[in-house]
C-alpha positions in Angstrom: 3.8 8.7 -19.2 6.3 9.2 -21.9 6.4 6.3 -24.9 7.5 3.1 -23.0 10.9 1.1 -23.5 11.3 -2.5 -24.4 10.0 -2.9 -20.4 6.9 -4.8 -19.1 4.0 -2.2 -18.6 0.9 -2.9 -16.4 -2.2 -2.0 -17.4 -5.2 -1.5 -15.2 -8.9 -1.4 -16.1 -12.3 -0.8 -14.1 -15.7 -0.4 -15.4 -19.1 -1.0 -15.4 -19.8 -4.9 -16.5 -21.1 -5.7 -20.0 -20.6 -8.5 -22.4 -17.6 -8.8 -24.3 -15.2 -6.7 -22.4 -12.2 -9.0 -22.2 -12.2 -9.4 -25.8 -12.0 -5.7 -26.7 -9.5 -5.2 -24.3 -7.2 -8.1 -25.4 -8.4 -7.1 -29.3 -6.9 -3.3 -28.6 -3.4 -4.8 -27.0 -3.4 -7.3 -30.2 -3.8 -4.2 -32.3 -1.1 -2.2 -30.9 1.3 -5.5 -30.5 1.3 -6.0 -27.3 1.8 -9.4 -25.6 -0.1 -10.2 -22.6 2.2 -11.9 -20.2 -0.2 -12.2 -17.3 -3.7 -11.4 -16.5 -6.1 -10.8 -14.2 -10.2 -10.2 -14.0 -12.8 -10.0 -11.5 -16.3 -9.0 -11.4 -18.5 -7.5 -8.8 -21.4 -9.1 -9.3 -23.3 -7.5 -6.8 -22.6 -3.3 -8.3 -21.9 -5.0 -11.9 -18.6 -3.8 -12.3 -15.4 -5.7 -13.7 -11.8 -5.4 -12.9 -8.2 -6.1 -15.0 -5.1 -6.2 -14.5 -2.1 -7.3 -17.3 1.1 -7.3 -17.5 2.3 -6.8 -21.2 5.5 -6.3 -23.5 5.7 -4.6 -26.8 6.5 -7.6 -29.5 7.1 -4.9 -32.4 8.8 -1.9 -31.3 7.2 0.8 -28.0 3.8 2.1 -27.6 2.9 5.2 -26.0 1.1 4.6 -22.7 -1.3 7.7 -23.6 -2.0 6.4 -27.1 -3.0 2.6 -25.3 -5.2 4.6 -22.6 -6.7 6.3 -25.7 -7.3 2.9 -27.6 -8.7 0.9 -24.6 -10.9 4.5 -23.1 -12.2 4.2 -26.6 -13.2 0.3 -27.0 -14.7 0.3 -23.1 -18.0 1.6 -21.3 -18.8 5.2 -20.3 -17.6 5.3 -16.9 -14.4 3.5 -17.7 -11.0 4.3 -15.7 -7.8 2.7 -17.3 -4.5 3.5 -16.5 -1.2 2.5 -17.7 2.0 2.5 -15.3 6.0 1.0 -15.9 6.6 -2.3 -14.3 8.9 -0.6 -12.2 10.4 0.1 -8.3 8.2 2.8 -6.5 9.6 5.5 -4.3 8.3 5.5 -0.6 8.4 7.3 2.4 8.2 5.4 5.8 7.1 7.3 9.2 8.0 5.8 12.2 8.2 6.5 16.0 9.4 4.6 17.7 8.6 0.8 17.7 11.3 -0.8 15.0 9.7 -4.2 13.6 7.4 -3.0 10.7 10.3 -0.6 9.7 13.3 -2.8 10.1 11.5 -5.5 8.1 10.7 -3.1 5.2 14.3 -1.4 5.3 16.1 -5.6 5.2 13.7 -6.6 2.3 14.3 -3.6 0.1 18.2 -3.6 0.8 17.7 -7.5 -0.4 15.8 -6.4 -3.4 13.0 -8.6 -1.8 10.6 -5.9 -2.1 9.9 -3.3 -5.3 10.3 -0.2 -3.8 13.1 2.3 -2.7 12.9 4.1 0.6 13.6 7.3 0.4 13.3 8.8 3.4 12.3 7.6 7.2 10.7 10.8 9.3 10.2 9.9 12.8 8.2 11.9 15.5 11.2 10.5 17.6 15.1 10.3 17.1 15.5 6.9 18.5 15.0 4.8 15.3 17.7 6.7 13.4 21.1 4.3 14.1 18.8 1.3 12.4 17.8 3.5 9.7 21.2 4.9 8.8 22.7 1.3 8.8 20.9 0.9 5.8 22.0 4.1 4.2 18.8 5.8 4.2 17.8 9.5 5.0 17.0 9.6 8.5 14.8 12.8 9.6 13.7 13.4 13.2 10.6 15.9 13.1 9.6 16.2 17.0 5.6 16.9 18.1 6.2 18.1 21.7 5.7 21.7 22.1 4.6 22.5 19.1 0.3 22.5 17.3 -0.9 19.5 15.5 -0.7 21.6 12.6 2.6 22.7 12.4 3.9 19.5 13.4 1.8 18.4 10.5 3.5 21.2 7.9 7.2 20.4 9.1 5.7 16.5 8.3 4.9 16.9 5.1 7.7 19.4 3.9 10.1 16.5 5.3 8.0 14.4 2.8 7.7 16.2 -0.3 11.2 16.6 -0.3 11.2 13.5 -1.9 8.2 13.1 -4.0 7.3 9.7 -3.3 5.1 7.6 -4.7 3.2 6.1 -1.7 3.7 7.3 1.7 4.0 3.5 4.6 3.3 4.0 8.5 5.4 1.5 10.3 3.8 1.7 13.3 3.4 5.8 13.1 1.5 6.6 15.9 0.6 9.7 15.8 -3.2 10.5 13.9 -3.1 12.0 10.4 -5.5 15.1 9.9 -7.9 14.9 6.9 -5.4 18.0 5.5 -2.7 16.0 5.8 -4.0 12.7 4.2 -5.9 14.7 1.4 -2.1 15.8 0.2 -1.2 11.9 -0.3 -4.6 10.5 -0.9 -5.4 6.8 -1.7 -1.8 6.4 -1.3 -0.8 6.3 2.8 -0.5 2.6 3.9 -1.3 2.0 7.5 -0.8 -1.3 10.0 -2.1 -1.8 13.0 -3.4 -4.6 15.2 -6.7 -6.5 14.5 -7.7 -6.3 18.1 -9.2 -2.9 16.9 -11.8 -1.9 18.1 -12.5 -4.7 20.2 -9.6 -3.7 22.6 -9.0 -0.5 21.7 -7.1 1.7 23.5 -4.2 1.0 26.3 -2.7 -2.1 26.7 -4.3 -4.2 24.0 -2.4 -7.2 24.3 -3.4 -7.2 28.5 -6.8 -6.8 27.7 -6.8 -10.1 24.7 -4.9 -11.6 27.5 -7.4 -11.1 30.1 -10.1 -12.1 27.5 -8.3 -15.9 26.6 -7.8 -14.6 22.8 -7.0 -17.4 20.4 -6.2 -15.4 17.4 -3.8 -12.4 17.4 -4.0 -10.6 13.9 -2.9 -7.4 11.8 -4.5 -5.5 9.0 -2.6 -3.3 6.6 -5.3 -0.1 4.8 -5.3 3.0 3.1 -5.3 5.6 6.0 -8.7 7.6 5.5 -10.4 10.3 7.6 -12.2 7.7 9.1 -9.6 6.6 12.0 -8.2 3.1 10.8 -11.2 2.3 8.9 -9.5 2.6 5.3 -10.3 0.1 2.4 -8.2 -3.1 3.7 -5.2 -4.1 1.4 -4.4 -7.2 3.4 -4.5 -9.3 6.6 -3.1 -12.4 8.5 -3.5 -13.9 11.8 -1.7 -16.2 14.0 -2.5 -18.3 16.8 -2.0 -17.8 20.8 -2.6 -20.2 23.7 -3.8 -19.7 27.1 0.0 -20.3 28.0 0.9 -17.0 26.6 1.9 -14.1 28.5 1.3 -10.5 27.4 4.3 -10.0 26.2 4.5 -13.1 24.3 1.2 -12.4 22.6 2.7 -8.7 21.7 5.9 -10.4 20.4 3.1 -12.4 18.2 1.9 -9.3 17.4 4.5 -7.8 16.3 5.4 -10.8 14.1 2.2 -10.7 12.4 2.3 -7.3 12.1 5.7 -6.7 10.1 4.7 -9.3 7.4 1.1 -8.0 6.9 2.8 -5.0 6.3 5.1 -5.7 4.1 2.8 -7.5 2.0 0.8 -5.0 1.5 3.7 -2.6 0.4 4.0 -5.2 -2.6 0.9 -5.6 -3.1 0.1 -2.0 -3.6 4.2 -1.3 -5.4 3.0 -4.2 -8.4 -0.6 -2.2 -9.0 -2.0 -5.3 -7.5 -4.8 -3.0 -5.8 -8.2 -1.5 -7.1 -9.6 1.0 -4.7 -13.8 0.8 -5.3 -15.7 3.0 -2.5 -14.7 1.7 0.8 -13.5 -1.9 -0.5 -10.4 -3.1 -2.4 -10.1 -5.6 -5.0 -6.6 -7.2 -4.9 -5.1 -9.8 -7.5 -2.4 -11.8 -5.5 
């Protein structure tokens, strides 16, 4: 990162526990003249590690983000990881097939300015989401799977992607399975949704089967896609609640529901650096 503007800057900090740490962090922002205009800590207990989050503003002029890493790296345990990023809008890419809701709700909120990022691109594995996507004046590209490998659906995917060099890459109801190739190229930042049914009723016809079952609870979960089929670290989660007098197709409409604002939450969540990724578990600061 190049020397930062008069703009808020977010700084992030993980490391082992000890004594003292908020008071050298907090003594290297005082040093450089920072102001702290929020903050954020945490510690795991259990592994003895602490989390941070601030947001600060320079009260006498810009500070390189490399020198403050420097300053804080210095000051903080062996083992430390900081990292300073801009306050700022994030570039995404959203693939889609062909279910609209978690797609439509991200493309209203960020044409409101509700949500801080900018959707670059939609690539769909089908064409028939691209009059809803070009409403909104966004790049629209249909990259069909039939008759072709996984892996060269996969390389005309990701060339669609790059294109645009975004920051995090959002499944709105993708459904087709990433490879661990194709993850590894976007790792720790694909964001996934799908029901929290999984893996009780797995499978076909999820919303038939809770039926069948007298479900009370229909929810969503929102994750970092990993190798490990929807079993990412979990950025967020809701639920909301059915009744016996529910059909199917009532309870998928409550699915969906449920589904497009878990997912959008954890787009912000994840676009304001709200996130720490430690081994298979997030810590999040709402």
């Amino acid at each position: 990162m190049t020397a930062a503007g008069p703009g808020r800057e977010i700084v992030l900090v993980d490391c082992p526990d000890e004594v003292g740490l908020i008071h050298r962090i907090t003594g290297v922002l005082q040093t450089l003249r920072l102001n702290i205009d929020t903050n954020h800590e945490y510690v795991d207990a259990a592994e003895g590690w602490f989390f941070f989050r601030a947001e600060v503003t320079p009260a006498a002029g810009p500070v390189a983000a490399a020198d403050l890493e420097r300053f804080l790296i210095a000051a903080l345990p062996a083992g430390a990881t900081v990292r300073v990023t801009r306050d700022a809008v994030r570039r995404i890419v959203v693939c889609a097939t062909r279910e609209p809701h978690c797609l439509g709700e991200l493309l209203l909120l960020t044409s409101c300015g509700d949500l801080p990022v900018r959707i670059e691109a939609v690539v769909a594995n089908h064409d028939c989401l691209r009059g809803l996507v070009e409403r909104f004046d966004v790049p629209f590209h249909h990259v069909p799977h039939e008759g072709i490998s996984r892996e060269d659906h996969e390389t005309a995917l990701l060339g669609e992607i790059r294109r645009y060099a975004p920051e995090y890459v959002v499944l709105a109801r993708y459904m087709r399975v990433l490879s661990e190739g194709a993850i590894g190229h976007y790792a720790d930042r694909i964001v996934n949704i799908h029901h929290s049914f999984l893996p009780a009723f797995a499978g076909a016809s999820p919303y038939k089967q809770a039926h069948e079952r007298g479900v009370k609870l229909i929810g969503a979960t929102a994750h970092f896609v990993t190798a490990e089929l929807d079993a990412g670290p979990i950025i967020a989660q809701d639920v909301i609640p059915v009744s016996h007098a529910d059909t199917p197709q009532r309870m998928a409409q409550a699915g969906r529901d449920v589904e497009k604002l878990v997912l959008a939450r954890a787009v912000r969540l994840v676009a304001e650096e709200r996130v720490f990724l430690h081994g298979r578990r997030t810590v999040v600061f709402g």
